[in-house]
mmCIF file as gemmi writes it, N, C-alpha and C atoms, coordinates in Angstrom:
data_model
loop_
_atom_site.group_PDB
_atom_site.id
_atom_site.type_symbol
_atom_site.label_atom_id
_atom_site.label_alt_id
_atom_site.label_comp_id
_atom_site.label_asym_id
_atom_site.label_entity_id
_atom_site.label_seq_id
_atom_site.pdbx_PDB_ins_code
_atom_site.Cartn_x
_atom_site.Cartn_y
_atom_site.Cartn_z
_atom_site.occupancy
_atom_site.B_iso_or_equiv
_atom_site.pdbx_formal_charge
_atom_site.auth_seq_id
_atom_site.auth_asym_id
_atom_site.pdbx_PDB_model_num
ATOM 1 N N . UNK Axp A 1 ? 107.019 177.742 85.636 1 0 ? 1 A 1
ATOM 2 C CA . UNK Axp A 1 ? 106.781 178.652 86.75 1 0 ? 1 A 1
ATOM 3 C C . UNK Axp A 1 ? 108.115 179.324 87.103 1 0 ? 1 A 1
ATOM 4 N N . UNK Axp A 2 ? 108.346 180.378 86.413 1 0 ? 2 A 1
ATOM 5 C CA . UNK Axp A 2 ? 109.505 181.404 87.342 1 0 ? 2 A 1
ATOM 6 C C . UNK Axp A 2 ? 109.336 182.582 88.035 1 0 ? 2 A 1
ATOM 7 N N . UNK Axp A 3 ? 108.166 182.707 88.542 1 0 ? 3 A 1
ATOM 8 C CA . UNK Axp A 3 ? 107.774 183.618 89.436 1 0 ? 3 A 1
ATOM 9 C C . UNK Axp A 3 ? 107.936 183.445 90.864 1 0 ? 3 A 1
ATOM 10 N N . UNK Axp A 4 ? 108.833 183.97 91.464 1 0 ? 4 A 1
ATOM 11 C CA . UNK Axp A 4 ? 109.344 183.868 93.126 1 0 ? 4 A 1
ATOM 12 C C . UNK Axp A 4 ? 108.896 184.728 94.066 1 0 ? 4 A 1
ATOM 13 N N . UNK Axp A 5 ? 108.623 184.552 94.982 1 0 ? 5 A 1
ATOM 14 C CA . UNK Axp A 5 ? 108.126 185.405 96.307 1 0 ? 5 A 1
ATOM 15 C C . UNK Axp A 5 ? 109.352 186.079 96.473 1 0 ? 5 A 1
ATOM 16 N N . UNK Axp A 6 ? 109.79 187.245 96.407 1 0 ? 6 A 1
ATOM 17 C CA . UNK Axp A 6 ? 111.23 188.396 96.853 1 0 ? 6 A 1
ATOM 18 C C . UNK Axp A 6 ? 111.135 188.403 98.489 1 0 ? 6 A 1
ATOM 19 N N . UNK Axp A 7 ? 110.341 187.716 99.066 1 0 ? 7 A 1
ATOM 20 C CA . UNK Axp A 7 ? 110.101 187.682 100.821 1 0 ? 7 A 1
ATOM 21 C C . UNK Axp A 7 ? 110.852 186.422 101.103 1 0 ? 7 A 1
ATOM 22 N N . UNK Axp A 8 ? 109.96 185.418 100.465 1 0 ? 8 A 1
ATOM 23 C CA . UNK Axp A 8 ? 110.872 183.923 100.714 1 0 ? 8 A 1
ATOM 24 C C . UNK Axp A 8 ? 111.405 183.373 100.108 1 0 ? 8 A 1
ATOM 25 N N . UNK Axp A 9 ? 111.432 183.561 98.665 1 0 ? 9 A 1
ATOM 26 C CA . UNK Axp A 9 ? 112.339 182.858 97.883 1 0 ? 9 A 1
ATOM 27 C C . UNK Axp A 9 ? 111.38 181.908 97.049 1 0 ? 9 A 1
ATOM 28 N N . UNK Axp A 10 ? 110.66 181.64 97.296 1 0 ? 10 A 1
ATOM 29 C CA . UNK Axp A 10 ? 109.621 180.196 97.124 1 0 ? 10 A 1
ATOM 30 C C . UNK Axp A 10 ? 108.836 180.111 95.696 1 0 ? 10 A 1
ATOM 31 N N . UNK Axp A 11 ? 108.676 179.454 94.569 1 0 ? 11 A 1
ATOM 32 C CA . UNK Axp A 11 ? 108.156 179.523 93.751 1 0 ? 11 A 1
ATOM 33 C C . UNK Axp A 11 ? 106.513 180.226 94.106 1 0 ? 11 A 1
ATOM 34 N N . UNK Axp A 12 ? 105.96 180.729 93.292 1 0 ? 12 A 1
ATOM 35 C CA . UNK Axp A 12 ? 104.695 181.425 93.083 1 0 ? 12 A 1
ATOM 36 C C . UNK Axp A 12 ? 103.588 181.166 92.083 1 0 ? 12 A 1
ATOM 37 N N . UNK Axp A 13 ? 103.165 179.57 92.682 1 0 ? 13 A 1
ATOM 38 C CA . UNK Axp A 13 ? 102.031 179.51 91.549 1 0 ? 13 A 1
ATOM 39 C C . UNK Axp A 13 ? 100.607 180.467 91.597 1 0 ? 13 A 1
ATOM 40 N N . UNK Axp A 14 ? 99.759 179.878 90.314 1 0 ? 14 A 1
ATOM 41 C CA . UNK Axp A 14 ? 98.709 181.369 90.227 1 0 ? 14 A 1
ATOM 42 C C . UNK Axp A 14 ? 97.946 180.666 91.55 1 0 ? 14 A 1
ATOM 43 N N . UNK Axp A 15 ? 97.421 181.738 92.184 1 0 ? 15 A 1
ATOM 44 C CA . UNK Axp A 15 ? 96.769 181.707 93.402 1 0 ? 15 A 1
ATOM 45 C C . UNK Axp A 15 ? 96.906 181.447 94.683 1 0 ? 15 A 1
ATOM 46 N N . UNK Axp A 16 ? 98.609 181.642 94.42 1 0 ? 16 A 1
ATOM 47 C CA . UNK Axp A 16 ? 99.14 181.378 96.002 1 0 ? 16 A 1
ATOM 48 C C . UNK Axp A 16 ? 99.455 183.207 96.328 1 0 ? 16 A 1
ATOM 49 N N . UNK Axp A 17 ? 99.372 184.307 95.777 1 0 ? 17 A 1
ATOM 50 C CA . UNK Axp A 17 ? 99.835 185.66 95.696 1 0 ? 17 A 1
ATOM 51 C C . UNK Axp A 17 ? 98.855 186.723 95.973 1 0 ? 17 A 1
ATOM 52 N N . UNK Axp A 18 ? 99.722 187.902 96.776 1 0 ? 18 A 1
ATOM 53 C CA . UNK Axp A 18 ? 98.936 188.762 96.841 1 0 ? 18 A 1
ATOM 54 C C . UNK Axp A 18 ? 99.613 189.483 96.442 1 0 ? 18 A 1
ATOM 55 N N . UNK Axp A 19 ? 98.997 191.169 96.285 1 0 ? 19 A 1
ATOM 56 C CA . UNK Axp A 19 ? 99.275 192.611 95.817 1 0 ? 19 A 1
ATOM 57 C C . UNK Axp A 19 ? 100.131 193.683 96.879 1 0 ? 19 A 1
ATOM 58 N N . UNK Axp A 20 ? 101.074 193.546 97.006 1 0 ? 20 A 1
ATOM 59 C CA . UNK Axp A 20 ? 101.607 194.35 98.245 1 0 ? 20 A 1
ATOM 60 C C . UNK Axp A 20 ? 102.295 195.433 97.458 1 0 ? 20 A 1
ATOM 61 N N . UNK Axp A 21 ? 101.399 196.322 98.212 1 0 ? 21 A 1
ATOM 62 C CA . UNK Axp A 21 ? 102.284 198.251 98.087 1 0 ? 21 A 1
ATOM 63 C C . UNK Axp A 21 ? 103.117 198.218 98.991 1 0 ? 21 A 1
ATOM 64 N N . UNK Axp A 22 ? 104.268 198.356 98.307 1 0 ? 22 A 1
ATOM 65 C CA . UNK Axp A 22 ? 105.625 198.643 98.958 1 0 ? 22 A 1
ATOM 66 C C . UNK Axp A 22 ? 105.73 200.075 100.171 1 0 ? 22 A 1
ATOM 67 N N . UNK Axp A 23 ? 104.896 201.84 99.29 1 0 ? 23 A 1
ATOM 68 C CA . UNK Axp A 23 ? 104.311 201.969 99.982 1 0 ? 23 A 1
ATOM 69 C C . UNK Axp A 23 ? 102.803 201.945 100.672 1 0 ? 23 A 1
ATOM 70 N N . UNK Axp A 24 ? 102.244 202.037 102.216 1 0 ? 24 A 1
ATOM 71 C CA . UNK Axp A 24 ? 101.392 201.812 101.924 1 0 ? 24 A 1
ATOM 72 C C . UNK Axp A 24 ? 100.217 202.741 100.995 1 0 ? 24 A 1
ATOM 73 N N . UNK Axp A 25 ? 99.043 202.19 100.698 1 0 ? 25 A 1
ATOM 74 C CA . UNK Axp A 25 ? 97.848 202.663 99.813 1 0 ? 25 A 1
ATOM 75 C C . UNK Axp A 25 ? 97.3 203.799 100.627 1 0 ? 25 A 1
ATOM 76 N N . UNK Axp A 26 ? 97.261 203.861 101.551 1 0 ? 26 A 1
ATOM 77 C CA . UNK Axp A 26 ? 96.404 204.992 102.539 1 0 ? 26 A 1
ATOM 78 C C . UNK Axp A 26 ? 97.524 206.251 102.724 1 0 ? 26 A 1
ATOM 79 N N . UNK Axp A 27 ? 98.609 206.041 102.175 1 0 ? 27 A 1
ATOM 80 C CA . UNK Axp A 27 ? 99.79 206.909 102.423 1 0 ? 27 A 1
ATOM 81 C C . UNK Axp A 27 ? 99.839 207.041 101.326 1 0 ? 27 A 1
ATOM 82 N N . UNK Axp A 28 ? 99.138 206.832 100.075 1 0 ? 28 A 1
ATOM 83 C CA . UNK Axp A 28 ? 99.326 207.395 98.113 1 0 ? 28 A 1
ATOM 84 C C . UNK Axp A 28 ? 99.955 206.661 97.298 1 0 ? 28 A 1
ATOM 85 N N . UNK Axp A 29 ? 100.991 205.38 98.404 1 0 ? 29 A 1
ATOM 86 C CA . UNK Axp A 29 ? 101.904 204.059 97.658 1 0 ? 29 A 1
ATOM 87 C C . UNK Axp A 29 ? 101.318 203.327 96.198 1 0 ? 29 A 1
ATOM 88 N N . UNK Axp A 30 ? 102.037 203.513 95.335 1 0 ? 30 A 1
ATOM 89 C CA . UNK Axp A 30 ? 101.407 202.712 94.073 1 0 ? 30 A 1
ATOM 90 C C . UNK Axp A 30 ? 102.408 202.051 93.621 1 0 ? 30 A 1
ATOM 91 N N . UNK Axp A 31 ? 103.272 202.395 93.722 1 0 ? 31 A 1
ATOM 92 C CA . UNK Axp A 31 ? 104.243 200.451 93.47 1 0 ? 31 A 1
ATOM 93 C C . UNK Axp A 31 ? 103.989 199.884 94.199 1 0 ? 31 A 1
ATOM 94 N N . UNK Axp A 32 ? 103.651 198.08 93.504 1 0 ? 32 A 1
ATOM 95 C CA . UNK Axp A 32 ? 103.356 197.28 93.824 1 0 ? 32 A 1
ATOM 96 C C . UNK Axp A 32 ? 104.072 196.032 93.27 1 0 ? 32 A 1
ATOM 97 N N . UNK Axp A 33 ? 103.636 195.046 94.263 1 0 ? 33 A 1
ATOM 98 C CA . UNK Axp A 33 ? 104.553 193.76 93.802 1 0 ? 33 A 1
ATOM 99 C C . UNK Axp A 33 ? 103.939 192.819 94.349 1 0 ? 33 A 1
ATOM 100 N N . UNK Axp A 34 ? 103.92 191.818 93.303 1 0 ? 34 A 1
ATOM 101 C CA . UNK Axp A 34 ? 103.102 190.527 93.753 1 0 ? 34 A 1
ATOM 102 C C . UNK Axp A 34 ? 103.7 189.803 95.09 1 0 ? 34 A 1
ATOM 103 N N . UNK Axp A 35 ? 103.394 188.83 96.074 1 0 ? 35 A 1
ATOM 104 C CA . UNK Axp A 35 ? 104.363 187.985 97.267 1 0 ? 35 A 1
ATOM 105 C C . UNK Axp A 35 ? 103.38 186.726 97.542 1 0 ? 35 A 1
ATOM 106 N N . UNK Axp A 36 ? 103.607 185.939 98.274 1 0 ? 36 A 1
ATOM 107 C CA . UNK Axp A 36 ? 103.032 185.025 98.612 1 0 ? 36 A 1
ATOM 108 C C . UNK Axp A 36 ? 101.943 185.924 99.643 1 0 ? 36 A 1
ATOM 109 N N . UNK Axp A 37 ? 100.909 184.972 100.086 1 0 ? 37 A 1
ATOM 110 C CA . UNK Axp A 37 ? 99.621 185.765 100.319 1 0 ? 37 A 1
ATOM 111 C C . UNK Axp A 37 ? 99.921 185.682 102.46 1 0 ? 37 A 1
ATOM 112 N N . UNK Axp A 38 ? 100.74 184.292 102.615 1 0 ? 38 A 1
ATOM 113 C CA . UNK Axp A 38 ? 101.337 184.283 103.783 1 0 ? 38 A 1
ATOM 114 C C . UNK Axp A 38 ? 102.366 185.491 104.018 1 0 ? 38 A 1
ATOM 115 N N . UNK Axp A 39 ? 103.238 185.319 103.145 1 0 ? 39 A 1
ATOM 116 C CA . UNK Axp A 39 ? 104.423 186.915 103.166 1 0 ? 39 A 1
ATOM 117 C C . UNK Axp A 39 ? 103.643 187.618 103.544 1 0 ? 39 A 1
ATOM 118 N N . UNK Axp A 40 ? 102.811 188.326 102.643 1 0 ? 40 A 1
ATOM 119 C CA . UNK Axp A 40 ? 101.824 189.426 102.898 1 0 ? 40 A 1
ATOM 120 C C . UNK Axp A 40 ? 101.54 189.501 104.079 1 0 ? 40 A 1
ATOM 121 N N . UNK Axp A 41 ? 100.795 188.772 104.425 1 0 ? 41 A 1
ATOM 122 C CA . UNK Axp A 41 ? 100.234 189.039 106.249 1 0 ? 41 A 1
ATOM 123 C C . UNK Axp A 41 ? 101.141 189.164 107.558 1 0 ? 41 A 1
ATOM 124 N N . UNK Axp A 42 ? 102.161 188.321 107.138 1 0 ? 42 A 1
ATOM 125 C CA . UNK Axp A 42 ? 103.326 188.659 107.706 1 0 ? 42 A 1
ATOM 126 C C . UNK Axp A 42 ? 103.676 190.391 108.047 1 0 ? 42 A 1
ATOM 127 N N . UNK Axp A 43 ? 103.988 190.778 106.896 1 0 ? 43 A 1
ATOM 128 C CA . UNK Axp A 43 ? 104.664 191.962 106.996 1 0 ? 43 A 1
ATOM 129 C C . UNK Axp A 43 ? 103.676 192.828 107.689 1 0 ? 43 A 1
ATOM 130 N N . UNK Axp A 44 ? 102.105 193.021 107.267 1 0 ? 44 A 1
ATOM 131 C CA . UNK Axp A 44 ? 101.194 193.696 107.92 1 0 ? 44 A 1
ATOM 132 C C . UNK Axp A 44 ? 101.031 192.85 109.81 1 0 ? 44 A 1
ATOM 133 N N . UNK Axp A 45 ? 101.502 192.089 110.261 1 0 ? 45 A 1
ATOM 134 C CA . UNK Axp A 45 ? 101.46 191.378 111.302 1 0 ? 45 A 1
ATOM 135 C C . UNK Axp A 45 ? 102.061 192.351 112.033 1 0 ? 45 A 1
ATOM 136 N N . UNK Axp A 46 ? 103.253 192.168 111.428 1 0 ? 46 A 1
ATOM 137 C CA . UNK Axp A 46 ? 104.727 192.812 111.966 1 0 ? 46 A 1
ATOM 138 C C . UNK Axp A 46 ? 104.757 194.636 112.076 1 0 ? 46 A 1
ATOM 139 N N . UNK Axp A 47 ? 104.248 195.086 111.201 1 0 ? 47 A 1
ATOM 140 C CA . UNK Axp A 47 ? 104.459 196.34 111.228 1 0 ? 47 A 1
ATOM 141 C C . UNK Axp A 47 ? 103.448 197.138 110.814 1 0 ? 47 A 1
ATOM 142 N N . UNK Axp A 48 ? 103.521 198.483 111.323 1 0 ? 48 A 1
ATOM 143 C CA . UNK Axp A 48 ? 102.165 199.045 111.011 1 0 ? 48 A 1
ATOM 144 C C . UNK Axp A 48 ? 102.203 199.59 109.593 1 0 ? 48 A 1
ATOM 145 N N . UNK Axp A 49 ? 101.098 200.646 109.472 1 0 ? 49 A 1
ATOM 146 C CA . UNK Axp A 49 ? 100.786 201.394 107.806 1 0 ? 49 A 1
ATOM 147 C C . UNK Axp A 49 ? 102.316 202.164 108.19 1 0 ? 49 A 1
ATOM 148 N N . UNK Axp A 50 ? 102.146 203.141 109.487 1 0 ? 50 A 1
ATOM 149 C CA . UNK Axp A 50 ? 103.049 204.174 109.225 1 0 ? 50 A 1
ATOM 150 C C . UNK Axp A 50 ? 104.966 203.831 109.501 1 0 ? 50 A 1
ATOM 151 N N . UNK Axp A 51 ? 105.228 202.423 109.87 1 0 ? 51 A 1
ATOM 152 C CA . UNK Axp A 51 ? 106.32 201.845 109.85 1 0 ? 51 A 1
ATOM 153 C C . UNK Axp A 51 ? 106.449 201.987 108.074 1 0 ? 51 A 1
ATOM 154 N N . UNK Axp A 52 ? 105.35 200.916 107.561 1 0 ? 52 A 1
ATOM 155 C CA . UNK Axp A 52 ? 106.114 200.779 105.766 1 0 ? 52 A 1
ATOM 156 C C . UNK Axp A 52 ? 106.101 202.182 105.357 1 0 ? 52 A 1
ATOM 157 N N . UNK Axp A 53 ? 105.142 202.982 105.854 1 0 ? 53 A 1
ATOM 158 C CA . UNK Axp A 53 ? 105.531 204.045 105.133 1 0 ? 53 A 1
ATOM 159 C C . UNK Axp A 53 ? 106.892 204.935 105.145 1 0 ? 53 A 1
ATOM 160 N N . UNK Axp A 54 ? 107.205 204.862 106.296 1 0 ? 54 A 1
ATOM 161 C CA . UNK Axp A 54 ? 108.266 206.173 106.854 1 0 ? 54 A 1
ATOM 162 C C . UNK Axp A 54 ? 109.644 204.651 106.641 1 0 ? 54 A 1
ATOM 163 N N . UNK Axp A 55 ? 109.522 203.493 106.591 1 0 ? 55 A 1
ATOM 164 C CA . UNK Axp A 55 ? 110.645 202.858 106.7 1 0 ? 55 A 1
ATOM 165 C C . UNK Axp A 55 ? 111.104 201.531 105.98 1 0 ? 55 A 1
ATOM 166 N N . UNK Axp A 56 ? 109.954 200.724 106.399 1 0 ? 56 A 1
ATOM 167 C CA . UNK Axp A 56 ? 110.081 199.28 105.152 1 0 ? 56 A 1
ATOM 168 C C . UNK Axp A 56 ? 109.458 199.139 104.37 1 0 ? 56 A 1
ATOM 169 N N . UNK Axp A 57 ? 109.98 200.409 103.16 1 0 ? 57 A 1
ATOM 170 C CA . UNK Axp A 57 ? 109.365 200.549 102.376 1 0 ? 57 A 1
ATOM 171 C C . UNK Axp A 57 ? 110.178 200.028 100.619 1 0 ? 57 A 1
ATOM 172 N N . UNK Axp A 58 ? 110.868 199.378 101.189 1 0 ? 58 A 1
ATOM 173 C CA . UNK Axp A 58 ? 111.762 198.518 100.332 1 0 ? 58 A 1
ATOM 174 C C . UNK Axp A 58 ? 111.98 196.718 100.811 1 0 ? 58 A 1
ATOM 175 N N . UNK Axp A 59 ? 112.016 195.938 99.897 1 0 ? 59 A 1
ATOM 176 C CA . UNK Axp A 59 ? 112.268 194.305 100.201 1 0 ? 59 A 1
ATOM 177 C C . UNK Axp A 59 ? 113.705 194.159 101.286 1 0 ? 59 A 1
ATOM 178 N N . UNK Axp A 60 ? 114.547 194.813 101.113 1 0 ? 60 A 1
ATOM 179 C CA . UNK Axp A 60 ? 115.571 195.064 100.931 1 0 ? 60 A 1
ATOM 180 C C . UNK Axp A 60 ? 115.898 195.185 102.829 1 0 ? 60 A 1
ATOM 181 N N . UNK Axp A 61 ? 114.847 196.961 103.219 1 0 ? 61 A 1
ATOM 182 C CA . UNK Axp A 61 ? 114.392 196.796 104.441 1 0 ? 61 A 1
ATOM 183 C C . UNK Axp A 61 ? 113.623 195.953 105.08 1 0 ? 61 A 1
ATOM 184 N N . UNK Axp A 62 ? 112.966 195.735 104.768 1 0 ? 62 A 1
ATOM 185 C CA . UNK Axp A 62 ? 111.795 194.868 105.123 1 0 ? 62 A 1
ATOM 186 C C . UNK Axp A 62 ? 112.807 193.364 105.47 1 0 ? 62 A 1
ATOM 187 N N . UNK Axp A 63 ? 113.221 192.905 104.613 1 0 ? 63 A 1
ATOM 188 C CA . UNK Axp A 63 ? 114.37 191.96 104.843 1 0 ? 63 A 1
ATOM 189 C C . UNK Axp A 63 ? 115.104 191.78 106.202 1 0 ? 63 A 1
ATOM 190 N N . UNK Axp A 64 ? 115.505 192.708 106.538 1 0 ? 64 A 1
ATOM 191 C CA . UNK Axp A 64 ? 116.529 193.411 107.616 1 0 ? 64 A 1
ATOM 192 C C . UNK Axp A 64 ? 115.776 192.938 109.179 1 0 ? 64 A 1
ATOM 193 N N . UNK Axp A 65 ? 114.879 192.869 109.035 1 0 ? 65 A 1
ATOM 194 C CA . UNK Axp A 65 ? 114.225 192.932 110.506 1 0 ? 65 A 1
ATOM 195 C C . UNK Axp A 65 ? 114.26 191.843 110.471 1 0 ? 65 A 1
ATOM 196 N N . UNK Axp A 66 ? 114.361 191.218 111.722 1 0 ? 66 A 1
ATOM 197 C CA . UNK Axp A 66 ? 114.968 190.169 112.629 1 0 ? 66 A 1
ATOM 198 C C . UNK Axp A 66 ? 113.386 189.288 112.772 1 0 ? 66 A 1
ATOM 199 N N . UNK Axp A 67 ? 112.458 189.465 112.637 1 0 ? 67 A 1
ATOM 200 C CA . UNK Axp A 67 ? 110.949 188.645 113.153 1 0 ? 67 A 1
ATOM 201 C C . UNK Axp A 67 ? 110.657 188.514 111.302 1 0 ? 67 A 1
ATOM 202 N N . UNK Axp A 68 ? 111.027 189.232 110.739 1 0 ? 68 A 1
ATOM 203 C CA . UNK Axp A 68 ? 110.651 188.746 109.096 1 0 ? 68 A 1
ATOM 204 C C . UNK Axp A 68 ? 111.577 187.688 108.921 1 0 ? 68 A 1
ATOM 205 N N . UNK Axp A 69 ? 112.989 187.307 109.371 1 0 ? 69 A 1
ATOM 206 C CA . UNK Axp A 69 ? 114.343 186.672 109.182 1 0 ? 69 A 1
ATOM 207 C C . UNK Axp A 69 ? 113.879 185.429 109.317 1 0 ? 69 A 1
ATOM 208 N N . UNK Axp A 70 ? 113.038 185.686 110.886 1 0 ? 70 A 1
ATOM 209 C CA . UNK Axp A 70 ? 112.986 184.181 111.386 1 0 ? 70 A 1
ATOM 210 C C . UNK Axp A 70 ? 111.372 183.615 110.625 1 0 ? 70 A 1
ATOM 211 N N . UNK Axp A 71 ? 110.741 184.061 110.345 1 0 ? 71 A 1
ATOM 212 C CA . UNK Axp A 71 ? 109.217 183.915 109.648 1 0 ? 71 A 1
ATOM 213 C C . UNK Axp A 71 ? 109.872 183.215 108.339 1 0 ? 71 A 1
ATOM 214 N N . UNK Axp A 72 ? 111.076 183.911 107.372 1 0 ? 72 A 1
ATOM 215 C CA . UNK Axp A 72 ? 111.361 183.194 106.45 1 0 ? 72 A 1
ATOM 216 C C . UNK Axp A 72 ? 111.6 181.782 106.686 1 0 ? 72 A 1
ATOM 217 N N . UNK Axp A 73 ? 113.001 181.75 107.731 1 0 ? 73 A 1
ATOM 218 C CA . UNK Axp A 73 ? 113.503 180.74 107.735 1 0 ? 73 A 1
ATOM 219 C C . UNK Axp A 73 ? 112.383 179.572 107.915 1 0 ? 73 A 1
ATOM 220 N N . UNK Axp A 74 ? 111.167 179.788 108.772 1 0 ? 74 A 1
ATOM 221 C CA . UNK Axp A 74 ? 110.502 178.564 109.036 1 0 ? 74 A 1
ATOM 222 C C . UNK Axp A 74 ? 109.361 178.528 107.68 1 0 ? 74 A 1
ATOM 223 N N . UNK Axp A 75 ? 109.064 179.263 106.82 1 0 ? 75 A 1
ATOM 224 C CA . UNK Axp A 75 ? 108.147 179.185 105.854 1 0 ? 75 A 1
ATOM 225 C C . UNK Axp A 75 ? 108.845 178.577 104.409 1 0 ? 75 A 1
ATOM 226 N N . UNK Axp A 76 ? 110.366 178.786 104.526 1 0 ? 76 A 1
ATOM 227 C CA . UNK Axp A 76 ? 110.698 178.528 103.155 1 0 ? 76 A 1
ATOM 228 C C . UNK Axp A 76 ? 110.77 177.086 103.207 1 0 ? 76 A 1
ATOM 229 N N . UNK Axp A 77 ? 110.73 176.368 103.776 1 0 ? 77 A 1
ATOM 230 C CA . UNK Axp A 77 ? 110.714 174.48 103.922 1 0 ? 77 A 1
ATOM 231 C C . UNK Axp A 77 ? 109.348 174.531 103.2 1 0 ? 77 A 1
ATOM 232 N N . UNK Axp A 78 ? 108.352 175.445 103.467 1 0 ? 78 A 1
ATOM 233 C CA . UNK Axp A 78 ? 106.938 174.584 102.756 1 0 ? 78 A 1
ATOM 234 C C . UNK Axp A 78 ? 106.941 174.793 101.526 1 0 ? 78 A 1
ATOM 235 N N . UNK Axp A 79 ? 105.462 174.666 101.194 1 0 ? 79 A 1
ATOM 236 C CA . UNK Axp A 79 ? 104.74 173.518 100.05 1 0 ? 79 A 1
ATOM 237 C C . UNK Axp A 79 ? 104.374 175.03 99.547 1 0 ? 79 A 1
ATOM 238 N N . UNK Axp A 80 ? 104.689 175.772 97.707 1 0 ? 80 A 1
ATOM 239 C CA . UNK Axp A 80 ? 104.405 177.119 97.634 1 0 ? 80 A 1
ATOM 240 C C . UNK Axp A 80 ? 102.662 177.331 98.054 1 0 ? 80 A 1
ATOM 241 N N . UNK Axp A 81 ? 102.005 176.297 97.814 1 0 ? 81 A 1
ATOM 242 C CA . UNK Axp A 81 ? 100.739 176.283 98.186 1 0 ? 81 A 1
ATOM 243 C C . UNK Axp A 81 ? 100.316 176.496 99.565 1 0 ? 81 A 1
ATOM 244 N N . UNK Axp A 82 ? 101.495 176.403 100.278 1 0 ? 82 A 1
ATOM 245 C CA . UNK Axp A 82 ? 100.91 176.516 102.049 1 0 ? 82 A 1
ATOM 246 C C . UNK Axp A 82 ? 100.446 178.078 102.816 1 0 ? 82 A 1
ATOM 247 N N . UNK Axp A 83 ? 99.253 178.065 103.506 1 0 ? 83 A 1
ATOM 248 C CA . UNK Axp A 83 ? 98.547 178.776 103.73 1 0 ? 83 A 1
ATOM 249 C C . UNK Axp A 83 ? 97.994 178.879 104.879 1 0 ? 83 A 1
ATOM 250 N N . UNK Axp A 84 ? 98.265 179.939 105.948 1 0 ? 84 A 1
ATOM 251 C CA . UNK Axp A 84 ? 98.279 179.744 107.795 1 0 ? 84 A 1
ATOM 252 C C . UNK Axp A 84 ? 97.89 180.855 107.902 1 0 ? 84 A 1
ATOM 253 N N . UNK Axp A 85 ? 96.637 181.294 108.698 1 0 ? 85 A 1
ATOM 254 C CA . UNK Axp A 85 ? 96.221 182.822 109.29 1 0 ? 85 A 1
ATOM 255 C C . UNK Axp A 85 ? 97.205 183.019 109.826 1 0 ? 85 A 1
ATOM 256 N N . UNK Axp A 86 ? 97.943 183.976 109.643 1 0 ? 86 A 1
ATOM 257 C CA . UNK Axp A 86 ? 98.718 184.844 110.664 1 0 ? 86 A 1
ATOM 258 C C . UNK Axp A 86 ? 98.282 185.862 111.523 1 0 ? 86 A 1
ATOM 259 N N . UNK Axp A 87 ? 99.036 185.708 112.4 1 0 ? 87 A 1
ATOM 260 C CA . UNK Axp A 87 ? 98.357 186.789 113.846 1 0 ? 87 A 1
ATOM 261 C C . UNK Axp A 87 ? 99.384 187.594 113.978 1 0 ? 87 A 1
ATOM 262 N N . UNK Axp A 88 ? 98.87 188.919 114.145 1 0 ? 88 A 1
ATOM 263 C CA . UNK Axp A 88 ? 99.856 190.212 114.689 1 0 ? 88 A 1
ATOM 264 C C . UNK Axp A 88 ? 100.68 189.568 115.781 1 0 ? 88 A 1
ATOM 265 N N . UNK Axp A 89 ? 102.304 190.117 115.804 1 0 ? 89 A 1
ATOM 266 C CA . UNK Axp A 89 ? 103.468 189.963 116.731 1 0 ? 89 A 1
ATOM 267 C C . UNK Axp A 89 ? 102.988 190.607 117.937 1 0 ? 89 A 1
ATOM 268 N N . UNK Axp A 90 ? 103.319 190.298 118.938 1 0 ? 90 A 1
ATOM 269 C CA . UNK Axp A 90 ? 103.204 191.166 119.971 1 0 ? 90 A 1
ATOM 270 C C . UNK Axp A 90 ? 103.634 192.034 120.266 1 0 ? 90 A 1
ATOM 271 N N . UNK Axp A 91 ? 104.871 192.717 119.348 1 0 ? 91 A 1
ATOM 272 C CA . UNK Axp A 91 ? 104.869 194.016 119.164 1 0 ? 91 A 1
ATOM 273 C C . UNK Axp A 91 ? 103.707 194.877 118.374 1 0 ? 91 A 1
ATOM 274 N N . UNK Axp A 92 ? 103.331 194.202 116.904 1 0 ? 92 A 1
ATOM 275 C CA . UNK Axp A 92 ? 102.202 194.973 116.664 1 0 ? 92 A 1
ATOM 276 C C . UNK Axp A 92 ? 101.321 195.206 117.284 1 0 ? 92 A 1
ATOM 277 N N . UNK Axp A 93 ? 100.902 194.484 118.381 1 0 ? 93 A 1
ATOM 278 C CA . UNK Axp A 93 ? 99.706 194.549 119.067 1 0 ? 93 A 1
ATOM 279 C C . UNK Axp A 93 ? 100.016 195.383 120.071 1 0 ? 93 A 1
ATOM 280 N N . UNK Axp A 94 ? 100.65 195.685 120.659 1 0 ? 94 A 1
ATOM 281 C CA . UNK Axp A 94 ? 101.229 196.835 121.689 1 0 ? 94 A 1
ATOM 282 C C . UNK Axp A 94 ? 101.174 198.263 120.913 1 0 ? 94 A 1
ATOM 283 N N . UNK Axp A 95 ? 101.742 198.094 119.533 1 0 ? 95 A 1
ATOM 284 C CA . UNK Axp A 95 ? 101.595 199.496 118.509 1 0 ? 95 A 1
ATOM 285 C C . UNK Axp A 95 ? 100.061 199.726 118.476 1 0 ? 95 A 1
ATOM 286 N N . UNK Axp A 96 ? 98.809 199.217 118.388 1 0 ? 96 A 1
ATOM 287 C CA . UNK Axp A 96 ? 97.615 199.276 118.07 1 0 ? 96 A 1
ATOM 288 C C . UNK Axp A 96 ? 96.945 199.664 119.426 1 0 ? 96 A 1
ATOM 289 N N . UNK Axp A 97 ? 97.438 199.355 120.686 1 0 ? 97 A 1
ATOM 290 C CA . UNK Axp A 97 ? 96.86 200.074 121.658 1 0 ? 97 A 1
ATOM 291 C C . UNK Axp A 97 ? 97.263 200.983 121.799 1 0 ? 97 A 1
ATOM 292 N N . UNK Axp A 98 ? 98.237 202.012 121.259 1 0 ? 98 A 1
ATOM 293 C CA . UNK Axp A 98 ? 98.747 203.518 121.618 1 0 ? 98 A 1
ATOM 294 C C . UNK Axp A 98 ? 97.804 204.192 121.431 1 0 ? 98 A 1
């Protein structure tokens, strides 16, 4: 197994992964990259379509933000198999009532 999550670091066995457009799909985004399926929800938690589009639209950015920083730090201790509904930040949820 040398396939790593670029979000957490974490090995990536088959069926712990999802498909994330770097940009998003509703905005024409077609690079894509596999992540853990927790990563994933994360980032859609955290930020809207038109944030990745116009901004974290790289690992690199996406990295940078301070609520992805701390999401790593407490996810990379687990098990690559570990798996938690995530709920929108309360910033996203303030973005969705505008």
């Amino acid at each position: 197994m040398d396939n790593f999550c670029p979000i957490c670091g974490r090995p990536m066995p088959d069926g712990t992964f999802n498909t994330h457009h770097l940009v998003p799909n509703t905005f024409g985004g077609k690079e894509t990259i596999q992540i853990h399926r927790i990563c994933h929800d994360q980032i859609h938690a955290v930020f809207t379509e038109r944030e990745l589009q116009r901004y974290y639209n790289t690992f690199d950015k996406i990295l940078e933000n301070e609520t992805i920083q701390k999401f790593i730090r407490w996810v990379s201790s687990k098990d690559p198999y570990f798996y938690e509904k995530t709920k929108d930040s309360k910033d996203r949820k303030k973005k969705r009532k505008r």
